[in-house]
C-alpha positions in Angstrom: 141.0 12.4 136.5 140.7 16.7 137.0 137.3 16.4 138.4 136.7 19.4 140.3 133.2 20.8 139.7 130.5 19.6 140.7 128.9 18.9 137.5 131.9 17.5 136.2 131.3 14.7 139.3 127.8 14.0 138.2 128.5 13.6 134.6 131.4 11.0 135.9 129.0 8.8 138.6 126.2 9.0 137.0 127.5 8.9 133.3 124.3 9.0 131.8 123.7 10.0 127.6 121.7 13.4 128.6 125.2 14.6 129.6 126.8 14.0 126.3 128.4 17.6 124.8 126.5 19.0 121.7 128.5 17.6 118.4 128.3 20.8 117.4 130.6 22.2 119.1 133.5 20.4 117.4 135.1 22.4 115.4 133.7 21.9 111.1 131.1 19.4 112.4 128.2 21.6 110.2 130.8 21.5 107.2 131.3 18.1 107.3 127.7 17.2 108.1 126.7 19.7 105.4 129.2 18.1 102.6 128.2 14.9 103.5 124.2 15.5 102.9 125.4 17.0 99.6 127.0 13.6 98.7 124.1 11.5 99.0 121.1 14.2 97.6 123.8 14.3 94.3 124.7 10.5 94.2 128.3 11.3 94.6 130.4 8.0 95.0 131.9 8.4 98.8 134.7 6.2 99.7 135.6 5.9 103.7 139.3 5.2 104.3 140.3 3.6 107.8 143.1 3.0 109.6 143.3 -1.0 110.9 143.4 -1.1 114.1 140.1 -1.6 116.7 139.6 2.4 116.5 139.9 2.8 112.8 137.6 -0.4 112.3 135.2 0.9 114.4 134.9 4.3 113.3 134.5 3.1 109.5 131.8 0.6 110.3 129.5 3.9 112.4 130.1 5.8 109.2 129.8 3.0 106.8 126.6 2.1 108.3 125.4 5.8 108.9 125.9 6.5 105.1 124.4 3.4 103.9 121.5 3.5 105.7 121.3 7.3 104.7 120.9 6.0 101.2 124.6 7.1 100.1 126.5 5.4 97.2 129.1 4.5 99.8 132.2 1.8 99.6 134.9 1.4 102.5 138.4 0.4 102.3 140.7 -0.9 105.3 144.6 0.5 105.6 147.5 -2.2 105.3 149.8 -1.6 107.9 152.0 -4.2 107.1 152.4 -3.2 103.6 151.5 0.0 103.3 152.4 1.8 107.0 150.0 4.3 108.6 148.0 6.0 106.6 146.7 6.8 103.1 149.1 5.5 100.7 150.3 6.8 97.7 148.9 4.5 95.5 145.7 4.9 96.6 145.8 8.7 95.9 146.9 7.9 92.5 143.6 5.4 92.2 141.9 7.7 93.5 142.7 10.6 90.9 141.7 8.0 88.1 138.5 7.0 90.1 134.5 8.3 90.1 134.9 9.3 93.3 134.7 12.9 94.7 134.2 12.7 98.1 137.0 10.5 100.5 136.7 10.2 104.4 139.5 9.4 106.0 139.4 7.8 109.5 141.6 7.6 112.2 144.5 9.0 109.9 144.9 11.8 107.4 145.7 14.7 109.9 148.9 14.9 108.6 148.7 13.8 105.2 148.8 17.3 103.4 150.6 16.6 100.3 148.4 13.7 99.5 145.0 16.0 100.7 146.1 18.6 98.4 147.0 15.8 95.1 143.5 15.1 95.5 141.8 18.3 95.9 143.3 19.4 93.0 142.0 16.4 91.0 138.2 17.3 92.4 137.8 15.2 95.3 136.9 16.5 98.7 138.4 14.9 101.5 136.5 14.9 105.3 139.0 13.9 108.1 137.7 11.9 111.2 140.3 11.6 113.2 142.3 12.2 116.8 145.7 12.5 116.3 148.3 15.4 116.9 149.0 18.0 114.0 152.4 18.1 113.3 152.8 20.3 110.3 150.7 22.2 108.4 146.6 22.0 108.3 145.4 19.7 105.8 143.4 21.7 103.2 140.1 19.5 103.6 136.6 20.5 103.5 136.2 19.4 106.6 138.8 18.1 109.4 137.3 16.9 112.7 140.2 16.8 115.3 139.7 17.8 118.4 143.4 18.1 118.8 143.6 20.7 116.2 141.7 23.4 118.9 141.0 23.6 122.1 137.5 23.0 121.9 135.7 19.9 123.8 136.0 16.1 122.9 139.7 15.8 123.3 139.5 12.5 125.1 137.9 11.4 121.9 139.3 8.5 119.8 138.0 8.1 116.3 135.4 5.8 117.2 134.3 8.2 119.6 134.2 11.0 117.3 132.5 9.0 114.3 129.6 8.7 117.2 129.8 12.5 117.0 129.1 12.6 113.6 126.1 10.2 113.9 124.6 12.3 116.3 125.1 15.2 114.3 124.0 13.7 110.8 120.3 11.9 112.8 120.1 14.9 114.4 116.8 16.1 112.7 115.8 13.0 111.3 116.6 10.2 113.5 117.2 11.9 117.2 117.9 8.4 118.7 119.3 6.2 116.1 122.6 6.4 116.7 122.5 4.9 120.1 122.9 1.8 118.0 126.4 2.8 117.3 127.2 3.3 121.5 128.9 -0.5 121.5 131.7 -0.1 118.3 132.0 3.7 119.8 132.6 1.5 123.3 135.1 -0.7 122.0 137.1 1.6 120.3 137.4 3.8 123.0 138.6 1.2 124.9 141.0 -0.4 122.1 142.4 2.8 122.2 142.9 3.6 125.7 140.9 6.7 125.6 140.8 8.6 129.0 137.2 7.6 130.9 135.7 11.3 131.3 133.5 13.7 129.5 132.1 12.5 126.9 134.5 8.9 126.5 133.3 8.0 130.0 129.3 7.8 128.7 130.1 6.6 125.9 131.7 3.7 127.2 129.6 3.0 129.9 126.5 3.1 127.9 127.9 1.2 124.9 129.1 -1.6 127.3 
C-alpha cells in the first residue's frame, strides 16, 4: 500500500474521519464552491450530468442532494451508455444551448470533453467538472475542474463519489460542519464500485460509510 510513515500507519489502522485531508486543498475547490453558492443566491437553473455507473450514480445523488437541500433550482440527468457512450453527448450540448440553464456539473466524465466545454461556454453556460479520470488532451476550459489527476496535489485515490464528498465538506463547511457525514455510505459504495485504492482519504471514507 506505500505506507511508510508513521502517520500514514495511523491514519490506515485507525481510519478515523479527523484524519480526512482539508477539501481545500484540491485544486479549484474555492472556485467551484464559490460558483456554485452564486447559482443558488441568483436562482440560476443548475443541471448535474452523471455518468451511469455506481460511481457516477453516486456522486450525482451527494450533489443532487447537497444542492437541493441548499435551496438550488437543481435537476439531474443520467448518461446512456448504451446509446449514447461515455460521456456528455452531443445532443445534449445542443439542448443545452437552447435551454435556461447556465450552470452544468458534470460527474464522473467531462475531463476530456473540451470541444463540447467550450460549445457551451460560448453560449453562456458554466460548466463545473467532478470527476477522476486521466487528461488526455488539452484542459477543459471550465470554471472549475476538480481532478485530482490533473495535479499532483492530494486525493488521487479518489473516485467521483469520493470527490463529490469533497465538495460536501467544502460547501457545509461554515454552515453545516457535520452534515455531510450523511453522504459517507453513497461516497462508500462508490468507492468500492469503482475499485478505488483503500488509503488516505478512500480508506476513511469507506470504512466510516460502511
Amino acid at each position: 500500500r506505500g505506507v511508510t510513515e508513521p502517520r500514514q500507519a495511523e491514519q490506515f489502522l485507525t481510519p478515523s474521519l479527523s484524519t480526512l485531508e482539508s477539501p481545500w486543498l484540491l485544486q479549484d475547490m474555492e472556485l467551484g464552491i464559490r460558483r456554485l453558492q452564486q447559482a443558488i443566491a441568483r436562482r440560476e437553473s443548475i443541471l448535474i450530468f452523471g455518468d451511469s455507473d455506481v460511481d457516477g450514480l453516486t456522486a450525482s445523488v451527494i450533489l443532487y442532494e447537497l444542492l437541493r437541500d441548499a435551496g438550488a433550482t437543481v435537476h439531474a440527468q443520467q448518461a446512456n451508455r448504451i446509446a449514447d457512450g461515455y460521456g456528455m453527448p452531443d445532443h445534449l450540448v445542443t439542448q443545452l444551448c437552447q435551454s435556461s440553464i447556465t450552470l452544468l456539473v458534470l460527474v464522473d466524465c467531462g475531463t476530456n470533453q473540451y470541444e463540447a466545454i467550450r460549445r457551451l461556454a460560448g453560449q453562456g453556460i458554466d460548466t463545473i467538472i467532478v470527476d477522476h479520470h486521466v487528461l488526455m488532451h488539452e484542459r477543459p476550459p471550465a470554471v472549475a475542474c476538480i481532478n485530482p489527476h490533473i495535479t499532483s496535489g492530494p486525493g488521487r485515490e479518489l473516485c467521483s463519489a469520493g470527490l463529490a464528498l469533497k465538495v460536501a465538506q467544502a460547501f457545509l463547511e461554515d454552515t453545516a460542519p457535520e452534515r455531510w457525514h450523511a453522504y459517507l455510505d453513497l461516497a462508500a459504495l462508490g468507492l468500492l464500485a469503482d475499485y478505488s485504492l483503500l488509503k488516505g482519504d478512500a480508506r476513511v471514507i469507506v470504512a466510516n460509510g460502511l
